[in-house]
N, C-alpha and C positions, 0 to 999 in steps of 0.2 A: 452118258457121254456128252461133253458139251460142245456144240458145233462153234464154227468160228465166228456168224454173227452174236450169240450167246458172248463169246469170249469179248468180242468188241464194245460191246454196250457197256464194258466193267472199263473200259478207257476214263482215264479220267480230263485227259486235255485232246481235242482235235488243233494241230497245226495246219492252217493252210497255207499252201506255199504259192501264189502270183507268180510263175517265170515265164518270161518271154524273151529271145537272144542274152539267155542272161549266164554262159557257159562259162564266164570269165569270175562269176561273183558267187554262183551257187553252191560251190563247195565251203566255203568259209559258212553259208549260211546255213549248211544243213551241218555240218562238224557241231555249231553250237547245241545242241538238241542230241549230242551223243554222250549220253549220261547213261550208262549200264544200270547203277539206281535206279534209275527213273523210266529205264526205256520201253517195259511191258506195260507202262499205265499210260504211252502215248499212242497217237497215231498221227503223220506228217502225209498229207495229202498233197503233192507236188503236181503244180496244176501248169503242164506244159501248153501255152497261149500261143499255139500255133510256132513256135520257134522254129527261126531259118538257119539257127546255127547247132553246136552241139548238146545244146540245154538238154535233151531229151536221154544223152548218152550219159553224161553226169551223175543223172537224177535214176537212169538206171542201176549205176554199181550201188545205189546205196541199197534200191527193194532187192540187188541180189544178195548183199550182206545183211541186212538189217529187212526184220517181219515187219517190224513198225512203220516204213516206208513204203509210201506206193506211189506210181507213178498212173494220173493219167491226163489221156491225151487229146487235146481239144480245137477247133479251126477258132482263131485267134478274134477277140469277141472284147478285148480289154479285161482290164482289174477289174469292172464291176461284173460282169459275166462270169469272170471266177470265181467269186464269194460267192455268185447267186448258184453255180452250181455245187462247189464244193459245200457251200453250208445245207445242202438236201441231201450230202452224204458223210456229212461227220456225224460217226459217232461216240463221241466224247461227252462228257459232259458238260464241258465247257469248252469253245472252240478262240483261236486267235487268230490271226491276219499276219505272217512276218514276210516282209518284203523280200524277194530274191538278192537283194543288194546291202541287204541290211544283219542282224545275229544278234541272239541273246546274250543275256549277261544272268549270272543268278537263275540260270535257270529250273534246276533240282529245287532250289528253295521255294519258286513260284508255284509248280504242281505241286508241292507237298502242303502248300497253303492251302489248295482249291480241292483236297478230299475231305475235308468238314464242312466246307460252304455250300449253300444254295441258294445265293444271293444271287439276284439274275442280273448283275453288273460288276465284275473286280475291276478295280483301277490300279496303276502301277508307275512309277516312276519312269523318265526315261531321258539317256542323251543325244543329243546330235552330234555326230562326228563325223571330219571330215575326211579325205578316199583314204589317208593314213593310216584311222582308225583313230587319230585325236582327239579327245574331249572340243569340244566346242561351247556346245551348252549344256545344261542341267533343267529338266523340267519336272517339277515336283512340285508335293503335298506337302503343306508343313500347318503345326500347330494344331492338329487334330488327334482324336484317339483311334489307334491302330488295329488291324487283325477285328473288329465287329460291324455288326451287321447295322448299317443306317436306312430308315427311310429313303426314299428320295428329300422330301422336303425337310429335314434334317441333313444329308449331305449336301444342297445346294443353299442352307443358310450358312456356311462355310464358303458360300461362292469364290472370294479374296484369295482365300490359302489352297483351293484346289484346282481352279479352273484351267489350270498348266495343263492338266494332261487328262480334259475331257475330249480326248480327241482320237483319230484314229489308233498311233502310236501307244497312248495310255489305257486304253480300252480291250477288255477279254467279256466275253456275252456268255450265258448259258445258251449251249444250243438249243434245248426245247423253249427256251422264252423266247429265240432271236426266229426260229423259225414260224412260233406260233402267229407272229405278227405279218408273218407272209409279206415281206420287206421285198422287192425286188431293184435292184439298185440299176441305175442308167451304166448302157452297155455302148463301147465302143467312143467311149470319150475321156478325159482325164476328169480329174478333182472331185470323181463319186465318193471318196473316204467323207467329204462333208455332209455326203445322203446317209451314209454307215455310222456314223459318231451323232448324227444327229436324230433322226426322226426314229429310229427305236427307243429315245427317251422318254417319250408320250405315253410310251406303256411300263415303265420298269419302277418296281415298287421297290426294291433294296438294293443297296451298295456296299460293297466290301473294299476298301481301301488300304493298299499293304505299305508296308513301307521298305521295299525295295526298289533298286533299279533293275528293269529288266530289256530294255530295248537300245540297242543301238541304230539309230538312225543315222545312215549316210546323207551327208548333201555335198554339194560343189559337184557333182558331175553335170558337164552341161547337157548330157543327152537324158535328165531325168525330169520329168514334167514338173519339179520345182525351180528349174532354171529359169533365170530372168528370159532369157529367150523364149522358151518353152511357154511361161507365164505370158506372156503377150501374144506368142503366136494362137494359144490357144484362150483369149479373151471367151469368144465364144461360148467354152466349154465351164469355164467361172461363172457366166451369165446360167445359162442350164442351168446349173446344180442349185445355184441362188432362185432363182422362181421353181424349180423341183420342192425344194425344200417350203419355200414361202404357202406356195399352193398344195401341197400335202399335210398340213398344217394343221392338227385337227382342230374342230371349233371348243371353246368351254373346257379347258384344259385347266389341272389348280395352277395356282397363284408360282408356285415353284418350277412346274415344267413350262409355263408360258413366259417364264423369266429366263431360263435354260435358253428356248428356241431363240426369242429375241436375243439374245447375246450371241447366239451358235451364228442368226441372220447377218447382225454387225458387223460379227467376224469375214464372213463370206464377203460383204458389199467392201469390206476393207481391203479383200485381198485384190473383188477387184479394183477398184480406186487405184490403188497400189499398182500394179502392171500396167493399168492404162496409162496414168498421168507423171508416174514417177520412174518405173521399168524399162518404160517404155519410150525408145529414141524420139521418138517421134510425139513429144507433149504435145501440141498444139493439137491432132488429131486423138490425141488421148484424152484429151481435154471436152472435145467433142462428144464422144463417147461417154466420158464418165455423165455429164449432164445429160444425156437423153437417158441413162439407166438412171441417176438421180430424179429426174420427172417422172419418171414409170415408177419408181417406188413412189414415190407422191402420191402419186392416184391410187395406186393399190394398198399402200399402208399409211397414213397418214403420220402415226405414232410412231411406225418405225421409220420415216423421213425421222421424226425429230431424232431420235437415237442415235441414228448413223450419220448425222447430220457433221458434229467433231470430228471424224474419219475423213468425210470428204471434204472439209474442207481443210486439214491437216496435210493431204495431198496434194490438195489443189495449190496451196502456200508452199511447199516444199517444192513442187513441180516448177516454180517460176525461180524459183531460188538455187536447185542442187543443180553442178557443174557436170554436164555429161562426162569427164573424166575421171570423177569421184564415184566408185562403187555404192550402190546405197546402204551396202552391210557396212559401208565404214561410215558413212555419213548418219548409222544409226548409230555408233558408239560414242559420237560427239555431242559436245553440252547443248551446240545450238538445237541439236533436232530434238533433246528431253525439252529443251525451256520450250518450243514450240509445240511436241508434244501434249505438254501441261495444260499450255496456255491453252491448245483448242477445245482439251477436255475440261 
């Protein structure tokens, strides 16, 4: 007779689900993940973050229709407290992260990928769309060979054509690699997906690269911690994860994963640059800011000052120049901000 943890270990995808007051968005997100094909080889862990609204009742009707769904329930701790718990009880073979706000695309296709692999990293294409559900952008892989298994330092000498979607969105872990590393991600703040996407790289020996899109990412809500407001309000919380990551760093890493981090790092110090000096109403004080974290990397990384160095001053030029009336997504569509872009890099 086989018992029911027996029967779970044969999963082949764990979803985890982040919801918190998200009663208004969860249905579209869990509908995507209702593939009859597919739905015995899944489990969807719906991690209610303490929600003050109906999230909790939502997320019920699905575990009273559907085996694969479960719901539980937790005093509210942030998205990184939810990965840390829910990945100590997926068990799938591979687990994924999809936002309460967000839904798959292609999804049948993607698990039926990941029952041959045991690559301890897949990557996957993905778009941004905004609350309509309209294309926005396209983040992808291109120019590489599909569906096998790479090194790490063989998938990041491709760096140019895949680094689009080394990132939370793009990224599915094997759970016994992602747990063996005993990752615990900062709890109770925003922008921990940069500790998630990043520092399990140190240890992942293969990449599986598909060539599918499978994520739709929401943006434009301004109540989600990617809003310019959000972005500023929570400076702070960009600094953290930026020295988390810096100082977790291991030492003597190859040539490949210590090109990874420093790039993962740039990105970080870019976004904040980014909300301080440009986001954010108030340059003059942004401005402040960004050069007292600009001198703290100095002292702490010498090498990575130089690197990030194009970034911040990319900003710093931009910040004197863009019109607080002009949104900066649209002042990134115009020729002046690529010829400046260029010229700083």
């Amino acid at each position: 007779m086989t018992n029911l943890h027996e029967e779970n270990t044969r999963k082949t995808l764990t979803v985890i689900v982040p919801a918190y007051n998200s009663s208004d968005t969860l249905e579209k997100c869990l509908n995507s993940m209702l593939d009859e094909q597919i739905l015995n080889e899944i489990e969807i862990l719906i991690m209610n973050d303490g929600s003050l609204d109906d999230t909790g009742a939502v997320a019920q009707r699905f575990v009273e229709r559907h085996s694969s769904f479960h719901l539980i329930n937790k005093e509210n701790g942030g998205h990184g407290s939810v990965i840390n718990v829910a990945s100590r009880r997926a068990t799938g073979k591979y687990m994924k992260v999809l936002d309460s706000d967000d839904w798959f695309i292609n999804f049948r296709l993607f698990v039926e990928s990941l029952r041959t692999t045991e690559a301890d990293v897949v990557l996957t294409n993905f778009h941004t769309v905004d609350t309509n559900g309209n294309p926005i952008r396209e983040y992808r892989m291109h120019g590489i060979n599909w569906g096998i298994d790479y090194t790490f330092e063989e998938f990041w000498a491709n760096k140019k054509r895949v680094h689009e979607v080394c990132n939370f969105h793009g990224i599915t872990y094997r759970t016994s690699f992602y747990n063996s590393i005993d990752l615990y991600l900062s709890e109770k703040i925003s922008y921990e997906d940069q500790e998630y996407a990043t520092l399990p790289f140190a240890k992942v020996q293969t990449v599986l690269p598909l060539n599918l899109y499978l994520y739709n990412y929401q943006i434009g809500n301004p109540n989600q911690s990617n809003s310019d407001v959000n972005l500023v309000k929570h400076l702070s919380h960009l600094e953290h994860v930026f020295w988390n990551v810096h100082t977790s760093t291991p030492e003597n890493m190859p040539l490949a994963v210590n090109d990874y981090f420093s790039y993962k790092k740039c990105k970080m110090l870019l976004s904040c640059y980014m909300a301080a000096m440009v986001k954010n109403p108030d340059r003059a004080s942004g401005r402040v800011w960004a050069k007292r974290l600009r001198l703290e990397v100095k002292k702490a990384n010498k090498n990575l000052y130089r690197k990030s160095r194009a970034n911040y001053y990319t900003c710093l030029f931009i910040s004197y120049i863009k019109p607080n009336h002009i949104p900066f997504s649209h002042m990134q569509r115009g020729r002046a901000y690529k010829v400046i872009a260029k010229w700083m890099h």
